[in-house]
ZAKELUM-936192 format. One record per residue: residue number from 1; x, y, z of N, C-alpha, C in turn; residue in one letter. Coordinates in steps of 0.001 Angstrom, whole numbers, plus 524288, in hexadecimal, padded with zeros to 5 digits. Layout:
BEGIN
<NUM,<X,Y,Z>,<X,Y,Z>,<X,Y,Z>,"A">
...
***
This chain:
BEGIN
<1,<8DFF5,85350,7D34C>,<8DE75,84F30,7D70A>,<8D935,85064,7D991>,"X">
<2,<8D8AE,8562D,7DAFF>,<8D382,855C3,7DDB7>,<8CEA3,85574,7D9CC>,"X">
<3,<8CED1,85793,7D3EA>,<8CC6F,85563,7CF45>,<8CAF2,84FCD,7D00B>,"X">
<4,<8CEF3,84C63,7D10F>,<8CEB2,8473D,7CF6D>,<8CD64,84548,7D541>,"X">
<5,<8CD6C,847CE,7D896>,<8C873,843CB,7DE09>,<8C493,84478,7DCD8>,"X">
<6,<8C38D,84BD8,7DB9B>,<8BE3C,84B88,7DD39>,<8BA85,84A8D,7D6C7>,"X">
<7,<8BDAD,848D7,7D2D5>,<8BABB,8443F,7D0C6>,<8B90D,83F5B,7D1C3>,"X">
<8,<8BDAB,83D50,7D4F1>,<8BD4C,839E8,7D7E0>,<8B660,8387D,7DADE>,"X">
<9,<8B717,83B5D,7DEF3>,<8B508,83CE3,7E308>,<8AE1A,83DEA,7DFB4>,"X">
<10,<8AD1B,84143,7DAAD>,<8AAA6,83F71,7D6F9>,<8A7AA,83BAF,7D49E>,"X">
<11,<8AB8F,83953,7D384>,<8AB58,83367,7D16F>,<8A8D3,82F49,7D5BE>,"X">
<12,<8ABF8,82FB7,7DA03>,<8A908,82BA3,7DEFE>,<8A336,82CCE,7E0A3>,"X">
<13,<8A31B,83241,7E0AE>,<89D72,83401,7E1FD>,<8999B,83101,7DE83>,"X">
<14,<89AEB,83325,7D99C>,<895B8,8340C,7D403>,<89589,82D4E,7D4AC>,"X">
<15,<89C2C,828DF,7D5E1>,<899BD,82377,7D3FE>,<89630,8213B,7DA76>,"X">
<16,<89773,825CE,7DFA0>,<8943C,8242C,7E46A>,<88D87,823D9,7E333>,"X">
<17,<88B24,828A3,7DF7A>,<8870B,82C39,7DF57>,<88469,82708,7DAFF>,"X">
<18,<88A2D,824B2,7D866>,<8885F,821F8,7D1D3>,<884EE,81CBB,7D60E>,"X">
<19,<888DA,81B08,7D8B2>,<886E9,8174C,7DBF0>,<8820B,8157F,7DEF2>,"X">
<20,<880E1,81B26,7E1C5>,<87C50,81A00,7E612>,<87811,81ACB,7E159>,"X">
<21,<8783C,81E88,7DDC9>,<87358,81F07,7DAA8>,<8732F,819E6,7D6A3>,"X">
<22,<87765,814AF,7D433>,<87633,81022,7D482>,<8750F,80DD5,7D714>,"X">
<23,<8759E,80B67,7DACC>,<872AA,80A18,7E059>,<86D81,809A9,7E014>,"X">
<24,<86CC3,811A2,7DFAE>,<86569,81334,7E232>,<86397,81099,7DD39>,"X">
<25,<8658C,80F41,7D7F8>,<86288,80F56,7D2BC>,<862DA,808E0,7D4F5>,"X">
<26,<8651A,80542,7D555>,<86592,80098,7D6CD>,<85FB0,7FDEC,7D8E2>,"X">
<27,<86187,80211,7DE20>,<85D27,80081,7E0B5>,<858AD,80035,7E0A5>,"X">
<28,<85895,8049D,7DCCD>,<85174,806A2,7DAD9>,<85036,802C9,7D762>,"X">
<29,<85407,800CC,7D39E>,<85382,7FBE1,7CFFA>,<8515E,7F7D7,7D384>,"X">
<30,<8552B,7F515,7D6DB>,<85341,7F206,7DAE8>,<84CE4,7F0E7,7DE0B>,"X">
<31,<84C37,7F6E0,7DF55>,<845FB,7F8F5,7E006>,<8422B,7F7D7,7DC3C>,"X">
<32,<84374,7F929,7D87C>,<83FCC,7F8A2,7D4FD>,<83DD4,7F33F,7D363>,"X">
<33,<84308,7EFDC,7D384>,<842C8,7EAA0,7D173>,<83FEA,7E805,7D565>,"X">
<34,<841C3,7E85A,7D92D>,<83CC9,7E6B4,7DE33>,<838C2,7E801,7DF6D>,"X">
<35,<83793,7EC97,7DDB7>,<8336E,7EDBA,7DCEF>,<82E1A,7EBA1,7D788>,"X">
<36,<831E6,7EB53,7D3F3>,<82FB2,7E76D,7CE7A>,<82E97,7E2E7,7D100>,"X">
<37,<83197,7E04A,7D44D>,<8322E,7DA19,7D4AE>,<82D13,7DA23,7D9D3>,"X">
<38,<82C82,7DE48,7DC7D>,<828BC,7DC24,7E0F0>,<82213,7DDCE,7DE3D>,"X">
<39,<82190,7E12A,7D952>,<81CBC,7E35C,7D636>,<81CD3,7DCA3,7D315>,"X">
<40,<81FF7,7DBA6,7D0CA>,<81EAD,7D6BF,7CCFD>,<81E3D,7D188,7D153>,"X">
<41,<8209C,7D104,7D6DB>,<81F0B,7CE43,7D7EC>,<819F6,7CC90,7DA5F>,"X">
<42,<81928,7D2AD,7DD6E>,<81336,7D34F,7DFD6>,<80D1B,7D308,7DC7F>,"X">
<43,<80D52,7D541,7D67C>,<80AAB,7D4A1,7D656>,<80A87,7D1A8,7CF23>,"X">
<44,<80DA0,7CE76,7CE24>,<80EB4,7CADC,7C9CA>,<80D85,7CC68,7C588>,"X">
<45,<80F2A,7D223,7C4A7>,<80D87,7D3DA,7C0FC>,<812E0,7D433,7BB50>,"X">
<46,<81100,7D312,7B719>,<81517,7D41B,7B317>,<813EC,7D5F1,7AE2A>,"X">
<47,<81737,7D811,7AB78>,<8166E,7D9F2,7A735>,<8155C,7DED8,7A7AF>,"X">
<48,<81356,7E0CF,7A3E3>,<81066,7E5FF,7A523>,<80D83,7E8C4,7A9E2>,"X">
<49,<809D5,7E4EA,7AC87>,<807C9,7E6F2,7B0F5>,<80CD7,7E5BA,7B4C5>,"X">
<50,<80FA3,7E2AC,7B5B4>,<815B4,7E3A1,7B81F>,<817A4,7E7CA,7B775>,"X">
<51,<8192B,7EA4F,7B36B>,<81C1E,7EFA3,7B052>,<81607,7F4AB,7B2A0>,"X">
<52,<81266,7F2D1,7B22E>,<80F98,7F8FA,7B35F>,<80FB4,7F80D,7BB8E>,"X">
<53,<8103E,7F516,7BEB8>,<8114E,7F4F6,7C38C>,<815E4,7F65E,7C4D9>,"X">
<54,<81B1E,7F59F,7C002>,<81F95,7F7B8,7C1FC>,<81E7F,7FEF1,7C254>,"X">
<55,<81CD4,80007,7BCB6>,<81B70,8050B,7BBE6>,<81A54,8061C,7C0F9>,"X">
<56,<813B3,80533,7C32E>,<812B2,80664,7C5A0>,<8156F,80773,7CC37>,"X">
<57,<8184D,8053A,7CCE4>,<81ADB,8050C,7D15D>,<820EB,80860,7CF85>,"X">
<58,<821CF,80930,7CBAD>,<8262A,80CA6,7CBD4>,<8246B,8144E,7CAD5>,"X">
<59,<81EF8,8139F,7CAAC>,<81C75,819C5,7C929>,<81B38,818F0,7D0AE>,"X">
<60,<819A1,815FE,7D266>,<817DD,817D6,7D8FF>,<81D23,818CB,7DAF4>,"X">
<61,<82090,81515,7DC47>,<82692,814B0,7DD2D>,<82886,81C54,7DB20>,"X">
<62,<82851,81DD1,7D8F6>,<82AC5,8228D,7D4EF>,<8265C,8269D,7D7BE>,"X">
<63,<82216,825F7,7D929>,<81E8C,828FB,7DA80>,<81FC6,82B10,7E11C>,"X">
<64,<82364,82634,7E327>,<82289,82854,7E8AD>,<826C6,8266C,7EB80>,"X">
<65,<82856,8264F,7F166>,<82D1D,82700,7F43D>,<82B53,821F5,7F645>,"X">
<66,<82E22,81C33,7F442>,<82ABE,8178D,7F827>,<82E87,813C6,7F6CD>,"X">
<67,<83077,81080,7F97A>,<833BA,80A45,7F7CD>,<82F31,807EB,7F220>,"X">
<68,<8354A,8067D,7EEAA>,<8332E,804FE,7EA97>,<83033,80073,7EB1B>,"X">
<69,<8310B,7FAD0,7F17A>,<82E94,7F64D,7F0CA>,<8297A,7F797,7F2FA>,"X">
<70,<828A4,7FC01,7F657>,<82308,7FC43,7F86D>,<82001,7FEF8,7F37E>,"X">
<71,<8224B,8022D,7F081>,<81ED0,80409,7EA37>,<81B24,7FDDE,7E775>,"X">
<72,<8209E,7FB8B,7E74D>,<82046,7F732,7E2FA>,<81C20,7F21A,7E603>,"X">
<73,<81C77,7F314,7EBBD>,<8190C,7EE18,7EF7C>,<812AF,7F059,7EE63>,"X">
<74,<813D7,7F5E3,7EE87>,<80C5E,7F80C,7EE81>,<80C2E,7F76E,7E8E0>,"X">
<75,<80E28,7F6D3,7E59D>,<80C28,7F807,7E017>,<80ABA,7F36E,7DDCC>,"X">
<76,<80DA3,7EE95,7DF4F>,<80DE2,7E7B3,7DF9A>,<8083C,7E638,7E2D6>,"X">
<77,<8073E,7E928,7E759>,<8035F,7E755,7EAF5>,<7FD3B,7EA8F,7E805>,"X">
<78,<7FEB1,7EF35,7E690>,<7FBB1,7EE6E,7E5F5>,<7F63F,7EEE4,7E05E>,"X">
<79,<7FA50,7ECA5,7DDB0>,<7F9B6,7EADC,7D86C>,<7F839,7E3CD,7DA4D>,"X">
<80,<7FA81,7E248,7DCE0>,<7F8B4,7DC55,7DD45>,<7F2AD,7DBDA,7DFB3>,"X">
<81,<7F206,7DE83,7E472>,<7EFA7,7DF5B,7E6DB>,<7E95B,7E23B,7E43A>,"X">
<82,<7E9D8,7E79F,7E17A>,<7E781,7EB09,7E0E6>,<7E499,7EA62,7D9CB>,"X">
<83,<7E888,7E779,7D8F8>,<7E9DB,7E830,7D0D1>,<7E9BB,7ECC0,7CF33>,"X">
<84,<7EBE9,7F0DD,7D316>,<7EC82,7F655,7D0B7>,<7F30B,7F6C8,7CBEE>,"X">
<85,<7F2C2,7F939,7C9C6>,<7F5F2,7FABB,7C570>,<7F7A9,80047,7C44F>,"X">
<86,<7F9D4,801FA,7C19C>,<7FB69,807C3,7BF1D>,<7FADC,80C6F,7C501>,"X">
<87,<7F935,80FC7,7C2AD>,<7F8A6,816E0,7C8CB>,<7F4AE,814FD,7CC04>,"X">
<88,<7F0EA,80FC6,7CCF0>,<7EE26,80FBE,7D0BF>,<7F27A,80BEF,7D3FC>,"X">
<89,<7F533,80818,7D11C>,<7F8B6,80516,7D466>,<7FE5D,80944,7D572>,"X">
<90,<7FE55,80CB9,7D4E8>,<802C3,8110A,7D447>,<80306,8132E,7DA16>,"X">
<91,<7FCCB,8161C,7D9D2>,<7FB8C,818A6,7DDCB>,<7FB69,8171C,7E36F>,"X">
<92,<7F74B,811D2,7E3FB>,<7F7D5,80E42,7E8D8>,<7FC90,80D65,7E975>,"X">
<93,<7FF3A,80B97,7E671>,<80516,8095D,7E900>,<8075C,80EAF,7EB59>,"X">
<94,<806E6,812EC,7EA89>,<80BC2,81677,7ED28>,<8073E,81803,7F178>,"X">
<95,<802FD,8187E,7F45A>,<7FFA8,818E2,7F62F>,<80072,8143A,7FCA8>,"X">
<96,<7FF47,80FF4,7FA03>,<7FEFB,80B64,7FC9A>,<806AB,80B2B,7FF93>,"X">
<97,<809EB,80CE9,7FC31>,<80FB2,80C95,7FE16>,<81030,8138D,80278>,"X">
<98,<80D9B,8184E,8028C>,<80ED2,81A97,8045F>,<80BF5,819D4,80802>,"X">
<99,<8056E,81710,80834>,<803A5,816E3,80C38>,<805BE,8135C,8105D>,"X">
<100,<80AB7,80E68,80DE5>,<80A54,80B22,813BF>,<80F40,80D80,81442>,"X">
<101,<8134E,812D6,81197>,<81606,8149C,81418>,<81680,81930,81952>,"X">
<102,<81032,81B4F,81670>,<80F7B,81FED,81A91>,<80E41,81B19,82038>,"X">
<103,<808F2,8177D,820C4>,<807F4,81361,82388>,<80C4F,81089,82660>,"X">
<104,<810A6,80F7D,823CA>,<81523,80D4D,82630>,<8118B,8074D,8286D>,"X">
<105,<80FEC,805AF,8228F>,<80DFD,800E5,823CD>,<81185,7FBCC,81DFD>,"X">
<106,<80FEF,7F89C,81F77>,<81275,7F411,81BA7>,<81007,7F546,81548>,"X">
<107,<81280,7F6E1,81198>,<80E4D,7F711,80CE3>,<80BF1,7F3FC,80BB6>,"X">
<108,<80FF9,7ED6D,80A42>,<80B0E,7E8F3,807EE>,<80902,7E7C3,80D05>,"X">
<109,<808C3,7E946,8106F>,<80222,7E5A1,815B8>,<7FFEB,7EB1E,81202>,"X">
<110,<801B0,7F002,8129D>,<7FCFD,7F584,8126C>,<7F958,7F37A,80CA9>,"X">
<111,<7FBA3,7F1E1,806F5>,<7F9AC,7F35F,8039C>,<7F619,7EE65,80406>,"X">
<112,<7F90C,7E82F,806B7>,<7F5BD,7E44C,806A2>,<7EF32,7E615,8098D>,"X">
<113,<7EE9E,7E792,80D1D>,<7EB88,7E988,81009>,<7E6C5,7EDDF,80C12>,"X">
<114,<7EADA,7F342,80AF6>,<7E7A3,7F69A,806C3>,<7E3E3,7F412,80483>,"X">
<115,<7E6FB,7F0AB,80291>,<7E522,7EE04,7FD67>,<7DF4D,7EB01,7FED4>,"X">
<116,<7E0AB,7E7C5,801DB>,<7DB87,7E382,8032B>,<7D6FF,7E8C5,80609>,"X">
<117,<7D82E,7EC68,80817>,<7D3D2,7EF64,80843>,<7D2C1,7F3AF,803C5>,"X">
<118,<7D4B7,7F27A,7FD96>,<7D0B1,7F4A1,7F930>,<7CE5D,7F03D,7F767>,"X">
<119,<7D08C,7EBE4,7F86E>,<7CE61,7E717,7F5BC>,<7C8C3,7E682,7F8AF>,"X">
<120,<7C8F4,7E618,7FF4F>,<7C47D,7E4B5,80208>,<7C04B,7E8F4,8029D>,"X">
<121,<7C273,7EBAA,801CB>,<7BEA3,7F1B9,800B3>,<7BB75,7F2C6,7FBF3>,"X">
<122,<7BEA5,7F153,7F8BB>,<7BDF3,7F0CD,7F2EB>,<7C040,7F717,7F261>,"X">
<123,<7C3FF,7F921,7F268>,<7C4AA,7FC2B,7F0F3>,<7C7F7,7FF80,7EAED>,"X">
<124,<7C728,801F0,7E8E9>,<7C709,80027,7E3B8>,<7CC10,8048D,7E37D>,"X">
<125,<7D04F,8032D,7DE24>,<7D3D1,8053A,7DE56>,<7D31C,80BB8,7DD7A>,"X">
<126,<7D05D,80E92,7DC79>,<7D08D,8147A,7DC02>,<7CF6F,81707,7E1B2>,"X">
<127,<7CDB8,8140E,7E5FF>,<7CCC7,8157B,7EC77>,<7CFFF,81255,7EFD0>,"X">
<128,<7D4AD,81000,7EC29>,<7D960,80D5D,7F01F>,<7DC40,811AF,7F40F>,"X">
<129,<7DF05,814AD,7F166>,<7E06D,8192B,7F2BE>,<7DFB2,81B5C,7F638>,"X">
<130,<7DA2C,81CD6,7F675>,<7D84E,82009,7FABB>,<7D5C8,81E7B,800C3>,"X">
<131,<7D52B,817AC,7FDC4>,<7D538,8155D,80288>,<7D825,813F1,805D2>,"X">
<132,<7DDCB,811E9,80364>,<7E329,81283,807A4>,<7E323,81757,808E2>,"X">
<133,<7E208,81C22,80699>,<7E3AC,821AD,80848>,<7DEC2,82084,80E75>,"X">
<134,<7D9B1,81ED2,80E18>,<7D706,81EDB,81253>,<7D8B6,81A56,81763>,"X">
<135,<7DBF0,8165D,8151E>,<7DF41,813CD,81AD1>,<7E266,815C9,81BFA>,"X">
<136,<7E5DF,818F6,81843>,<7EB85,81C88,81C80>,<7E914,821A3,81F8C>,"X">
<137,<7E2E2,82322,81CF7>,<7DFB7,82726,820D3>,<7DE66,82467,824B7>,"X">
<138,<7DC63,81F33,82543>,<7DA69,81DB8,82B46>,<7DEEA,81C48,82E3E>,"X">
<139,<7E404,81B66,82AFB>,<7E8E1,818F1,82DCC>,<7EBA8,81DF5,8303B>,"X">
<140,<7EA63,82360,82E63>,<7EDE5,827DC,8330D>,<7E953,8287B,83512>,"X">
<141,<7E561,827BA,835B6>,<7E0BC,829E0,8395A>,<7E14F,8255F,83FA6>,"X">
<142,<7E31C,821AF,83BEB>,<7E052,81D6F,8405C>,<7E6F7,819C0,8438F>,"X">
<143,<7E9CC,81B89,84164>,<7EE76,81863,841C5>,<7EDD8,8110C,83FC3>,"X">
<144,<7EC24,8100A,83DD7>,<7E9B3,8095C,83BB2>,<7EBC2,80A52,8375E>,"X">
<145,<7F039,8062E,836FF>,<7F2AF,805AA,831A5>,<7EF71,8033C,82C87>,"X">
<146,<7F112,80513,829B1>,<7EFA1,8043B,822ED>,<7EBF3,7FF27,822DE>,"X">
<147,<7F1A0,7FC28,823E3>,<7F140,7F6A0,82259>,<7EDC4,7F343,82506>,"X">
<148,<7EDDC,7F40D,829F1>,<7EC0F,7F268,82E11>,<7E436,7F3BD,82D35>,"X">
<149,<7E5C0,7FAA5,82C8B>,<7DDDE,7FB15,82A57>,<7DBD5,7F9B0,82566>,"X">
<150,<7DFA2,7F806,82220>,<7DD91,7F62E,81CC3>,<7DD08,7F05D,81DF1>,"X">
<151,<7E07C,7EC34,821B1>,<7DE80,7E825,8254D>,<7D940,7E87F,824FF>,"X">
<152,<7DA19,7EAF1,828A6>,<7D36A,7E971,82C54>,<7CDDA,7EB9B,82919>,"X">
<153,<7CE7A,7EF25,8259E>,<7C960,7F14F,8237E>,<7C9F2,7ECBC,81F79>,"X">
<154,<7CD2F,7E981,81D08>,<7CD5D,7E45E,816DD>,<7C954,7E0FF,81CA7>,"X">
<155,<7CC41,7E042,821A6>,<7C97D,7DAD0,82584>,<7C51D,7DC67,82651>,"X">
<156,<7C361,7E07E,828EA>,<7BD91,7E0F3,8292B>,<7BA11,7E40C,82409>,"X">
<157,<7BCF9,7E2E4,81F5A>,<7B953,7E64E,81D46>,<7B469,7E472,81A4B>,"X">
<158,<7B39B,7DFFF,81C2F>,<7AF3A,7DDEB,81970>,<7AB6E,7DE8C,81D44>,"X">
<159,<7AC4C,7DD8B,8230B>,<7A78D,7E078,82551>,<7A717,7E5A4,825C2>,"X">
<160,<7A939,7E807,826F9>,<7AAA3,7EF87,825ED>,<7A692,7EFF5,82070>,"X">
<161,<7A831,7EE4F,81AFA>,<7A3C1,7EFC1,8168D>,<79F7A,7ED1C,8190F>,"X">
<162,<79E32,7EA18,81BB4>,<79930,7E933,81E8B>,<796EC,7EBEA,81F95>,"X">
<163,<7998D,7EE93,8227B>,<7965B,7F16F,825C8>,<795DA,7F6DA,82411>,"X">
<164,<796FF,7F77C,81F00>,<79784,7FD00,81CF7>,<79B10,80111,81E43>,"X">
<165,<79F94,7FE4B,81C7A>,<7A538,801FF,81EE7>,<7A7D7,80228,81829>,"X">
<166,<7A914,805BA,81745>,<7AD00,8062C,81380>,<7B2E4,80657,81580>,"X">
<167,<7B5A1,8061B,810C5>,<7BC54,8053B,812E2>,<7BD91,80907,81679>,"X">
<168,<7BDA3,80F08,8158D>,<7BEC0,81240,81931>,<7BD85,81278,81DD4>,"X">
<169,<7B780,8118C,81EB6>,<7B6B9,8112C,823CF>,<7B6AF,80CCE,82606>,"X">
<170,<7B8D3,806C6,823DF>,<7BB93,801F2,82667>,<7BF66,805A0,82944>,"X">
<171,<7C3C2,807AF,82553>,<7C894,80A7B,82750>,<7C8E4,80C26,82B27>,"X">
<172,<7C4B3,811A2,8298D>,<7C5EA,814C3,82DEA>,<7C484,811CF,8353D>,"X">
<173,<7BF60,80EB1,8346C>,<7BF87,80BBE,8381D>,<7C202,807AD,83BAE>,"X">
<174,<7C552,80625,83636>,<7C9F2,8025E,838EB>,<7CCDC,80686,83C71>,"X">
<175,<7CE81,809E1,83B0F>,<7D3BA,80DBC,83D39>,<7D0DB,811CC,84047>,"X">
<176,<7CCA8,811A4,842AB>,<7CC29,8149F,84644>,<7CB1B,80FED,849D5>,"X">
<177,<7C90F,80A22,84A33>,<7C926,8056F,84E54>,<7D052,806EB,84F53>,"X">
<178,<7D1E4,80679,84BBF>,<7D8D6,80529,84CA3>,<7DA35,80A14,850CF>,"X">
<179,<7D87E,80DB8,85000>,<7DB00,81381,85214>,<7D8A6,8124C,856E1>,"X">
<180,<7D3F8,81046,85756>,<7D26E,8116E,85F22>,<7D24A,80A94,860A8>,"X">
<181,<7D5CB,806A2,85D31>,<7D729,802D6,8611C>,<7D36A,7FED6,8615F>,"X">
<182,<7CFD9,7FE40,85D6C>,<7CCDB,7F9A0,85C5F>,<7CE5E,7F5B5,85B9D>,"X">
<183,<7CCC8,7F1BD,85BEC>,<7CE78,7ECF3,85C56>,<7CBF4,7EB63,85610>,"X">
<184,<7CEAD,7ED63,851FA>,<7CBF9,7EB24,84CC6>,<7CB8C,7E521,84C42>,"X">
<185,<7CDE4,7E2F9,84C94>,<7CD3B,7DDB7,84CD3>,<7C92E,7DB5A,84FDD>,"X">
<186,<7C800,7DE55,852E1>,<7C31E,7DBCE,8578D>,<7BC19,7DF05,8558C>,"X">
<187,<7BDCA,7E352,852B7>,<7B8BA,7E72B,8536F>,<7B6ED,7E5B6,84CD1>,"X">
<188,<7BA32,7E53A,849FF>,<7BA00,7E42D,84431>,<7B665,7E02A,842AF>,"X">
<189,<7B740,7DB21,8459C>,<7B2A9,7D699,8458A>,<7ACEA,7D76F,84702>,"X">
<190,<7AE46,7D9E0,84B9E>,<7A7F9,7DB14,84CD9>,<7A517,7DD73,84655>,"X">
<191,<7A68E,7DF9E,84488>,<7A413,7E1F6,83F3B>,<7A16C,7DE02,83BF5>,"X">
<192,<7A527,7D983,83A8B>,<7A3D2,7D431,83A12>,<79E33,7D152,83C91>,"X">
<193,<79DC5,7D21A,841A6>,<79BFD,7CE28,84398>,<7962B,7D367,8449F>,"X">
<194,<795FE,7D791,84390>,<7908B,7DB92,84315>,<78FBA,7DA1D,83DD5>,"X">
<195,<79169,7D881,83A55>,<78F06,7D7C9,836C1>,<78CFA,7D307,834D0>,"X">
<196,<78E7F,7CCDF,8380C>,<78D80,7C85D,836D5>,<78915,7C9B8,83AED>,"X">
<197,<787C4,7CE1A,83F47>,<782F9,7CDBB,84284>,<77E02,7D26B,83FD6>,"X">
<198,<77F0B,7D562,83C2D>,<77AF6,7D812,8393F>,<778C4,7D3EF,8341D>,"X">
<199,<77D00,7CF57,8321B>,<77B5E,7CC9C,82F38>,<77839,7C85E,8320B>,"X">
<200,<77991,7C704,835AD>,<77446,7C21E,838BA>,<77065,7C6EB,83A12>,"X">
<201,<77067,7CBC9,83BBA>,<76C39,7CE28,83C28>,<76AAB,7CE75,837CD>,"X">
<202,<76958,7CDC5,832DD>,<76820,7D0FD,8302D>,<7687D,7D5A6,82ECA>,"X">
<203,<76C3B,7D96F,83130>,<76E42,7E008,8305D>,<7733B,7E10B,82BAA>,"X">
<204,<76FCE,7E33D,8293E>,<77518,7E575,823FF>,<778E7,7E795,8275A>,"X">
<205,<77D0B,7E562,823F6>,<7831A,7E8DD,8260F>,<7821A,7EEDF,82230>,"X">
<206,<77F18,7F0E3,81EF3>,<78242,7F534,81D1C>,<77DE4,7F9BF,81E9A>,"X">
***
């Protein structure tokens, strides 16, 4: 008899253990499929370049400790966004997902934002990288979130290259106004309006 419980007892375990590890496999199915369904819907891709975005988002996903829908939202965003593909679209995505985790900011406002400041910058995909690496440097220096300084350097950055500012030092300038309490919205225009008054003077902006 005690043979035959603690087979028992056995048996209930191994089909408890059979259970939760169907479940976890369930769920990951589940993940994944939602994750397929939000890559094909974001960025309408099929066929083959469909099949190399799944790839791609299941080598970042496998690469690192992150929710499978925020993998699959940066890899959708920013392939639509970017037309990046294969280890350069690999890389940004786990990049762009740890940065708005360390940030504890929204990812799609963070990557929407990123994004329009390589576009308005012109910044070209082999110095993407290092340029978010230079907003999460002005963002612990200065406390001025991500999103918020990739804002404001896309709004003023057509007078800023006016006046002979490159991206970094838009940046860094935004987030040191932010750190001592400027009124960006109020001090930002004036930049604007020195340069519609060097153009009736006749004075080069550069």
């Amino acid at each position: 008899k005690l043979i035959k419980d603690f087979g028992k007892s056995m048996t209930l375990s191994f089909s408890a253990h059979l259970a939760v590890v169907s479940g976890l496999l369930t769920k990951v199915g589940s993940d994944f499929e939602k994750s397929y369904n939000t890559i094909r819907a974001t960025t309408g891709k099929t066929g083959d370049e469909l099949q190399g975005l799944e790839n791609t988002f299941k080598s970042a996903l496998g690469s690192m400790s992150a929710p499978a829908e925020q993998v699959a939202e940066a890899v959708s965003k920013l392939n639509s966004r970017l037309e990046l593909t294969g280890k350069p679209l690999e890389d940004l995505s786990k990049q762009v997902v740890k940065l708005a985790r360390v940030t504890k900011e929204d990812l799609t406002a963070q990557i929407n934002a990123e994004t329009r400041v390589f576009g308005d910058w012109s910044i070209s995909t082999d110095k993407q990288s290092a340029a978010l690496d230079y907003l999460f440097k002005v963002h612990q220096k200065t406390g001025i979130a991500v999103t918020e300084l990739s804002e404001l350097i896309v709004q003023f950055g057509s007078p800023l290259r006016s006046l002979g500012f490159n991206m970094e030092q838009a940046a860094a300038m935004m987030g040191r106004f932010e750190k001592e309490g400027v009124n960006l919205q109020s001090a930002m225009p004036g930049f604007k309006m020195a340069l519609a008054q060097f153009a009736k003077d006749g004075v080069s902006d550069t």
